[in-house]
C-alpha angles and dihedrals in degrees: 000000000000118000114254127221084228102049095042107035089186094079091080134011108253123273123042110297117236101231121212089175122095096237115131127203138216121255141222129197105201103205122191120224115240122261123295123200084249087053091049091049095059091252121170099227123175142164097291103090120031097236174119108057116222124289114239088273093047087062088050093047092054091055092048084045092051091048089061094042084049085054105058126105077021116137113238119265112247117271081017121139120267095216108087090242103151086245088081138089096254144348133233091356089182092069122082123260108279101255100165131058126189131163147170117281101244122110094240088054085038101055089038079057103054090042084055090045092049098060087036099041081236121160107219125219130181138245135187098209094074097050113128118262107287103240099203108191090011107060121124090019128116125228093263092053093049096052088051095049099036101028107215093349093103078052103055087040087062099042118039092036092222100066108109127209109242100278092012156092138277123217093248082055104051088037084062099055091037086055091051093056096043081053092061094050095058085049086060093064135281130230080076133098118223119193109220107196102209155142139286088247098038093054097044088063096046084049097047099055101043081051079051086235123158121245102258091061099052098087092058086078115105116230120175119191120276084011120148120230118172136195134187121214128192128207087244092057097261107147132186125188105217099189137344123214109343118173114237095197091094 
């Protein structure tokens, strides 16, 4: 598997590198699925079982979600707002126009997908390597369940980012694959956007290593549902990270 910037700090110094060369990256546009009722339960559902589909505000969520993607590399209406609120015309005009879009393989990150290639005339195709943490024996509890069943394990998942559910993954597992697949992606070619429709999970640890970040601080990243984080990666292994987690139900 490809080194991570995560899991092997050398590979840059710390902190996000001002660049003078005239190198562009690829970029990735991370987006959350809408609400499930699982989601809205409190449920803990992972990759484990294709469903559920989205709730009616799910649905809602994935077409507020589309109308930013659509946005980006859009320049600002006049009289429009400069600060990338989702008010405005357009968002990150500096980016390129979105032209890929990949997402889990599950039916909620799925639906929030078609709903993404409708409003892009985007074509979707799946890929395992952005499919949520698979949760084993926890899947389908909620917090509370889990700490009553596995006294202080939820606890060290969360925390020391290599602890792994009975029957599941750790963070630092499911960051490898996820970096593998964003690796492929910057093969393909960079000056492009791709939208990659995810998971909460999924996106912290794509987050986490392009910050450099070690495992057992990647769950302290924030991501709503249907929100919009974004990453730029550079053929040298230069990474940014652009935005983490912006709603987009403004």
């Amino acid at each position: 598997m490809s080194e991570a910037p995560g899991l092997d700090t050398h590979v840059r110094p710390s902190g996000i590198p001002t660049r003078f060369d005239d190198a562009v990256p690829l970029t990735v546009v991370l987006v959350r699925h809408g609400v499930t009722p699982l989601t809205e339960a409190g449920v803990y559902s992972g990759s484990d079982a294709p469903g559920p589909s989205l709730s009616a505000r799910g649905r809602l969520q994935a077409a507020q979600a589309a109308d930013a993607v659509f946005r980006i590399g859009r320049a600002p209406r006049a009289g429009a707002a400069s600060s990338g609120g989702m008010r405005g015309g357009g968002l990150w005009p500096d980016l390129p126009r979105p032209t890929v879009l990949v997402a889990s393989p599950t039916v909620r990150t799925q639906e929030t997908a078609a709903a993404v290639g409708r409003r892009l005339g985007l074509h979707m195709r799946t890929d395992d390597r952005f499919a949520e943490s698979r949760f084993g024996q926890w899947d389908g509890h909620t917090a509370a369940e889990i700490e009553q069943g596995w006294p202080g394990e939820l606890a060290q998942w969360h925390s020391t980012g290599t602890f792994a559910p009975p029957g599941g993954e750790s963070y630092a597992q499911v960051g490898a694959r996820v970096w593998d697949g964003l690796t492929e992606l910057l093969a393909g070619g960079v000056d492009r956007t791709v939208v990659v429709v995810g998971h909460a999970g999924q996106i912290r640890t794509a987050v986490g290593q392009a910050l450099g970040a070690p495992a057992s601080y990647w769950a302290r990243l924030r991501v709503p549902p249907a929100s919009l984080s974004v990453l730029r990666l550079w053929e040298d292994g230069t990474t940014e990270v652009t935005a983490v987690g912006v709603p987009t139900d403004g």
